[in-house]
C-alpha positions as a Python dict, from the first residue, in 0.01 Angstrom:
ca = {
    (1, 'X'): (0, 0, 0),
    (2, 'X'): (-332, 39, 160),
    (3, 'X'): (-439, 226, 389),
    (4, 'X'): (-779, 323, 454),
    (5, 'X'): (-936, 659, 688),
    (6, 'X'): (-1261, 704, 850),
    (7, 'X'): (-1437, 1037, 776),
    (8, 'X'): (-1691, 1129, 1075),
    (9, 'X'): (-1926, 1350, 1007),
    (10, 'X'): (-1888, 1533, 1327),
    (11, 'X'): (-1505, 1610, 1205),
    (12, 'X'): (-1305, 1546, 1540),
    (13, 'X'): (-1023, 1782, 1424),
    (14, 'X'): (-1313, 2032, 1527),
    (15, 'X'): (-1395, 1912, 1909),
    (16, 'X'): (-1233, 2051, 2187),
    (17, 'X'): (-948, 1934, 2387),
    (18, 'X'): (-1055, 1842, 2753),
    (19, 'X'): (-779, 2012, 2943),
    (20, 'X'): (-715, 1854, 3297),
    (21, 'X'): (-652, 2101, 3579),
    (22, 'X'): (-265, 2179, 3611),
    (23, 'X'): (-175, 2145, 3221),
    (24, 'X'): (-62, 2441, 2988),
    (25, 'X'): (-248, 2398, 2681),
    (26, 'X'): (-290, 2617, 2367),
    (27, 'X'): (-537, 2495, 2104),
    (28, 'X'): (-416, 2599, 1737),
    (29, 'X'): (-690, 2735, 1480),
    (30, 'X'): (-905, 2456, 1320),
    (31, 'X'): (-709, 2538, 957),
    (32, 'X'): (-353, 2445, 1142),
    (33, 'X'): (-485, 2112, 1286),
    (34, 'X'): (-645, 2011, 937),
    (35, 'X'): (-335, 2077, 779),
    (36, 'X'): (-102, 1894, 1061),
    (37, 'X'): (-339, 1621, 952),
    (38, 'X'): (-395, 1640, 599),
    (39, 'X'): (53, 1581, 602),
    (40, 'X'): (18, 1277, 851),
    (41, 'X'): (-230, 1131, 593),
    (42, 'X'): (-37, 1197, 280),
    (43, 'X'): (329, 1047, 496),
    (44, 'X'): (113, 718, 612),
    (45, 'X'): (-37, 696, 216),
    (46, 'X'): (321, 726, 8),
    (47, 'X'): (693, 736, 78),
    (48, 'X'): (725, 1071, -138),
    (49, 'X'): (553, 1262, 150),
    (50, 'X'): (757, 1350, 466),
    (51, 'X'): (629, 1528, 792),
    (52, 'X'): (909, 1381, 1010),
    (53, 'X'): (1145, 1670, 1043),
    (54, 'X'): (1520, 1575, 1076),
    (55, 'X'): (1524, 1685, 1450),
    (56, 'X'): (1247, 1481, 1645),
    (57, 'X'): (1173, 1290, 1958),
    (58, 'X'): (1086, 921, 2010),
    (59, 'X'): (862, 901, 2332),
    (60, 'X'): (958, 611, 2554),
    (61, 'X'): (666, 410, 2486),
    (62, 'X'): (742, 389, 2092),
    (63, 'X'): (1136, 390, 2182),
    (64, 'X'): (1065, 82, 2376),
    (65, 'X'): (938, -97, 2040),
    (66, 'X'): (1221, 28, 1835),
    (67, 'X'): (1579, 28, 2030),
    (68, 'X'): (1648, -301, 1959),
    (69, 'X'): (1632, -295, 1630),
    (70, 'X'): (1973, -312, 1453),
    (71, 'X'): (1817, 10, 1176),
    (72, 'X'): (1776, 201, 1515),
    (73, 'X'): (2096, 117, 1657),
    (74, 'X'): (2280, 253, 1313),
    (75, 'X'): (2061, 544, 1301),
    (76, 'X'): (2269, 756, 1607),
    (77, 'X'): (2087, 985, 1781),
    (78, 'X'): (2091, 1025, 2151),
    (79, 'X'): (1920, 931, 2494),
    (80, 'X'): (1660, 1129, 2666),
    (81, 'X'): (1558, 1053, 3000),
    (82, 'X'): (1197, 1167, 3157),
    (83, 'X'): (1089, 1114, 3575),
    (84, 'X'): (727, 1027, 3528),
    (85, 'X'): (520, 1099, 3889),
    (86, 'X'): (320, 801, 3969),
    (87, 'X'): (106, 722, 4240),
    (88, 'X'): (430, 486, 4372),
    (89, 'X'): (702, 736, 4324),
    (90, 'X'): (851, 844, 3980),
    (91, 'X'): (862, 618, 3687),
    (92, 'X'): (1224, 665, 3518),
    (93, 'X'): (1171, 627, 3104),
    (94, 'X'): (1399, 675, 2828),
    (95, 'X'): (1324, 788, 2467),
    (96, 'X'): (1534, 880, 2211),
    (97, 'X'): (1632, 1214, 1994),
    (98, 'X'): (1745, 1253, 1643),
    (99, 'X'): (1922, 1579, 1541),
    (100, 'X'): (1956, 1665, 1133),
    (101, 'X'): (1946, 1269, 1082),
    (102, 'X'): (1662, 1276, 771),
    (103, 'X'): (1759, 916, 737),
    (104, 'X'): (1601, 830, 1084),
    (105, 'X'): (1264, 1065, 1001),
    (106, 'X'): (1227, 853, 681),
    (107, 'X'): (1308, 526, 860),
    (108, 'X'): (1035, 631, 1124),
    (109, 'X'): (791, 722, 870),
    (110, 'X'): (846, 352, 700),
    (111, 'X'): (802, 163, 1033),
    (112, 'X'): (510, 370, 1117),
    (113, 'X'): (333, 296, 713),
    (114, 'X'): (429, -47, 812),
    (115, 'X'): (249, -21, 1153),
    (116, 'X'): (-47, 73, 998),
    (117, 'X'): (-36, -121, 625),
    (118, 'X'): (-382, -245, 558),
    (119, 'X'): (-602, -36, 920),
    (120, 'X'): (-844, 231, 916),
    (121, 'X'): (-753, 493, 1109),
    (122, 'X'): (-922, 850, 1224),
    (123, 'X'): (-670, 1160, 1295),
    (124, 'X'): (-829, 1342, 1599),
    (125, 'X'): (-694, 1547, 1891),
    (126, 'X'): (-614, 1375, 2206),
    (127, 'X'): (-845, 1275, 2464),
    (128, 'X'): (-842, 1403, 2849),
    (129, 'X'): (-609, 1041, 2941),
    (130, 'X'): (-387, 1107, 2685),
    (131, 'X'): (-321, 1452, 2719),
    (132, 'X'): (-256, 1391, 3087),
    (133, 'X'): (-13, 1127, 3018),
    (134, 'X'): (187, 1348, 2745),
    (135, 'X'): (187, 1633, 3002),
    (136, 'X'): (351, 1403, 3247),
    (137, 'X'): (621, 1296, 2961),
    (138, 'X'): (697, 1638, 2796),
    (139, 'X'): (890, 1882, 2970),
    (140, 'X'): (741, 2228, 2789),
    (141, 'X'): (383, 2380, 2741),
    (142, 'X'): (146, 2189, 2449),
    (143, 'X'): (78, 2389, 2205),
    (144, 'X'): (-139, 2249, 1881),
    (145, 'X'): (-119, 2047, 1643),
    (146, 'X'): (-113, 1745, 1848),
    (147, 'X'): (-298, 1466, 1687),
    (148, 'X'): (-365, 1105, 1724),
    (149, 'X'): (-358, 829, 1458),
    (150, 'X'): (-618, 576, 1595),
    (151, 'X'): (-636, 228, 1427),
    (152, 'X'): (-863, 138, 1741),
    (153, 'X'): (-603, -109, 1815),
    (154, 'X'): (-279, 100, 1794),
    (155, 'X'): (-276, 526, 1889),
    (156, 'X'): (24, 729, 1798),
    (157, 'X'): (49, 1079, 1924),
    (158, 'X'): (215, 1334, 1728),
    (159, 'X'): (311, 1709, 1824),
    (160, 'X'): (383, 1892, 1524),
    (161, 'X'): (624, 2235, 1561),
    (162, 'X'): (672, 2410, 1283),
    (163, 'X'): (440, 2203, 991),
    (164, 'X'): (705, 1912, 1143),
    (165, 'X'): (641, 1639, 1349),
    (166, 'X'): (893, 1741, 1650),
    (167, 'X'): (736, 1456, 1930),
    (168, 'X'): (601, 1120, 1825),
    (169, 'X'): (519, 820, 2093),
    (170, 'X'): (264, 501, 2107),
    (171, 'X'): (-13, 542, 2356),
    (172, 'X'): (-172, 216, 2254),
    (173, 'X'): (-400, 98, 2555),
    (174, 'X'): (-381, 419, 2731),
    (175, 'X'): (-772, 446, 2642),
}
């Protein structure tokens, strides 16, 4: 498989988070978030490394692209249902949970090597948009590592907890 990451030389791992009034934010030391990323590198490079742990989240913009899929259906888990204020109301959404299921982390890591087969990508922190929009989803404090895997066409957000990705959803077009 191939799969190919820019290097800047201004590393954005490094940059600051721009924090939007109202959101509870705690930036991690610069060692934690190169480590977060050097394990979403080595998972989207080889199916002998894992970051997934075997309780995680689906956000309900990735569960969209994967509950129909019979692999999904098989894999268990259960429903999880966020209210989303929007400037017409609140947005109802649905994701998805997995509890000691290390058959649906690996089958998540696989769909997300697939995802990106053959892109560049960067790993950086989230931008001031997305940060807003995964403060409106989550329902706890952000905490670091929370990284991005930007293809420029596709952006998957990851909060790690624990050296384990915990929270995973597609922000693609959020920009």
């Amino acid at each position: 498989m191939l799969l190919t990451v820019s290097v800047c030389a201004d590393d954005p791992l490094d940059a600051p988070v721009p924090v939007p009034p109202g959101i509870t934010y705690t930036a991690a030391p610069a060692e934690v978030n190169h480590q977060a990323a050097e394990r979403l590198r080595q998972m989207l490079a080889s199916r002998t490394a894992h970051c997934v742990g075997d309780v995680f989240m689906c956000g309900p913009f990735l569960w969209r692209q994967l509950k129909d899929d019979p692999a999904w259906m098989r894999a268990g888990g259960f429903g999880t249902h966020v209210l989303v204020p929007t400037t017409q109301g609140q947005l109802a959404l649905a994701g998805h949970g997995f509890q000691n299921s290390n058959k649906a982390a690996h089958l998540l890591e696989d769909w997300l090597r697939s995802q990106l087969r053959g892109e560049t990508f960067q790993i950086r922190k989230l931008n001031g948009k997305e940060l807003a929009a995964l403060w409106a989803i989550l329902s706890y404090d952000i905490e670091e590592p929370v990284l991005v895997v930007d293809s420029g066409p596709r952006q998957f957000i990851f909060h790690f907890v624990h050296d384990e990705v915990f929270y995973i959803d597609d922000f693609t077009g959020l920009r």
